[in-house]
C-alpha positions, -999 to +999 in steps of 0.1 A: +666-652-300+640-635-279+669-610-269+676-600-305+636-593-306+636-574-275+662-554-291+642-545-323+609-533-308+592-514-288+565-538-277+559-560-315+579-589-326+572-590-364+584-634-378+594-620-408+614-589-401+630-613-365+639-639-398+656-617-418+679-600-389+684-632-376+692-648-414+674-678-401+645-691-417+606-685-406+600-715-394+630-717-374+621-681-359+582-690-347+594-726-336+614-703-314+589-680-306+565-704-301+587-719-272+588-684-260+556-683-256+548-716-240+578-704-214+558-668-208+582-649-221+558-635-254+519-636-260+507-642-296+497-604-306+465-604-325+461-629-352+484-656-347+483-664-385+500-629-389+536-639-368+529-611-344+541-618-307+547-591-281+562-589-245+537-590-218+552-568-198+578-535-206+601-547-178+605-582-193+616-566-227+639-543-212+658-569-193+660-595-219+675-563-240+694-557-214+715-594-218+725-586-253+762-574-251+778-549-268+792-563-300+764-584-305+739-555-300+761-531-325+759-564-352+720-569-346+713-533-345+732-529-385+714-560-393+683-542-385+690-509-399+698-528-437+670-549-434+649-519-426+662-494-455 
């Protein structure tokens, strides 16, 4: 799951947008995000009662992107791109 956000940001990873790409529920999503937090992987991004989280570092985003593969990154990216428009 924290690929598919480090795919859809540039430094922000949004709960509810993450949900809705993901179809999985909101609590599903910041349980995840919560253990990717307690791993070191995100910091909560200003208030934690908003479901903001960001990478701490560029270079940790890019290579978590960098795992997705190619048919899964096309089918996240038109995921994004409908739940976007």
């Amino acid at each position: 799951m924290v690929e598919s956000a480090a795919m859809h940001t540039l430094s922000l990873v949004d709960v509810e947008l993450l949900s809705q790409v993901l179809h999985l529920s909101e609590d599903e999503v910041g349980q995840a995000l919560d253990e990717a937090v307690t791993a070191g992987l995100l910091v909560e991004s200003g208030h934690g009662w908003a479901g903001v989280f960001s990478f701490p570092h560029p270079l940790l985003r890019e290579s978590l992107a960098a795992e997705v593969g190619g048919s899964r990154l096309r089918g996240l990216h038109l995921r994004a791109a409908r739940v976007l428009m």
